[in-house]
C-alpha positions as CSV (number, residue, x, y, z in Angstrom):
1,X,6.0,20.2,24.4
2,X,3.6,18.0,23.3
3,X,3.6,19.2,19.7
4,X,7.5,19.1,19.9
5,X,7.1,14.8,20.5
6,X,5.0,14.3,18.0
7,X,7.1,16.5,15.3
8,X,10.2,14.6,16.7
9,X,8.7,11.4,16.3
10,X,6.9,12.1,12.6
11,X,10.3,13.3,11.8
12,X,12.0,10.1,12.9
13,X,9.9,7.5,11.2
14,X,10.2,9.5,8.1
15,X,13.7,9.3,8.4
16,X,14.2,5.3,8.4
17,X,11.5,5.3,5.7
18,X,14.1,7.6,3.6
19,X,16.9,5.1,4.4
20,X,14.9,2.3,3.3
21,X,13.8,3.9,0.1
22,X,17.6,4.8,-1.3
23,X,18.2,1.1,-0.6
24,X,18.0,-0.8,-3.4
25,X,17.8,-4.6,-3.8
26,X,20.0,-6.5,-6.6
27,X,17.4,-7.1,-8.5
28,X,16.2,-3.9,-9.1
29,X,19.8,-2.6,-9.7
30,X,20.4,-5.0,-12.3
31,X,17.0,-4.5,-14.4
32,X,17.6,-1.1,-14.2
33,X,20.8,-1.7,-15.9
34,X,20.7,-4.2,-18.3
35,X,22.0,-5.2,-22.0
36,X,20.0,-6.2,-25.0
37,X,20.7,-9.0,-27.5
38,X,23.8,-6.8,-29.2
39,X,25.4,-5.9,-25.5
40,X,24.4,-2.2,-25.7
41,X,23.5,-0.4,-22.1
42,X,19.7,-0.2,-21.5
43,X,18.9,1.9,-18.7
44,X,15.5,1.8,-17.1
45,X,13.6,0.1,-20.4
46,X,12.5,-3.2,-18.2
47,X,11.6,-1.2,-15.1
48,X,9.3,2.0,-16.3
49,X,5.9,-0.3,-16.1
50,X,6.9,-1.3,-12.6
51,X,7.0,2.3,-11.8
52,X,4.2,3.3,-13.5
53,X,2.3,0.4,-11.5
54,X,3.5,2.0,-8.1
55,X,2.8,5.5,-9.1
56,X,-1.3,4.8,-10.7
57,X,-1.7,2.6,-7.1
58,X,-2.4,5.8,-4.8
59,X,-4.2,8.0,-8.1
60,X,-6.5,5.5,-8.3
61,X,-7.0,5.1,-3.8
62,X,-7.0,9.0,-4.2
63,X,-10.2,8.5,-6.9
64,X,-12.1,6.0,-5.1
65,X,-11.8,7.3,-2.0
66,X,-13.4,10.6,-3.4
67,X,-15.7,9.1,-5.6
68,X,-17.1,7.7,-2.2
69,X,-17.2,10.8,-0.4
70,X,-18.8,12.6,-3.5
71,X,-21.7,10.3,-4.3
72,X,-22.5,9.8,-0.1
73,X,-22.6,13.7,0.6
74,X,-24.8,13.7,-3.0
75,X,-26.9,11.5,-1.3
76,X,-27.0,13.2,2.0
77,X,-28.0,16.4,0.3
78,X,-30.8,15.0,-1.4
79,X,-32.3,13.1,1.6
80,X,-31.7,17.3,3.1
81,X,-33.9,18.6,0.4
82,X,-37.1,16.5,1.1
């Protein structure tokens, strides 16, 4: 039962982070859609570095994080060895 409460609960805070996530604001819906100079459609041009700014953010926590954990156990390992 316990087990059950926390999948239940996991499950439910996922759930309003879903909802929040397909919600978008006007701002990103209309630089997602915009026109150039010659009013042709441009979808997505102004908003790919913004994305590519979110997406590097938890690579680069991912590497750091590791790089950490790699040079203390090097460390830990050496002081081991004498």
């Amino acid at each position: 039962m316990k087990y059950f409460s926390y999948i239940i609960t996991t499950l439910f805070f996922l759930w309003i982070q879903i909802q929040s996530l397909l919600a978008q604001c006007s701002q990103c819906k209309a630089a997602a859609a915009s026109k150039d100079e010659a009013g042709n459609l441009i979808i997505g041009e102004s908003i790919n570095m913004g994305v590519l700014y979110l997406l590097s953010m938890p690579f680069i926590l991912v590497l750091f994080v590791g790089g950490i954990w790699w040079w203390k156990s090097r460390q830990l390992s050496k002081q081991q060895s004498f």
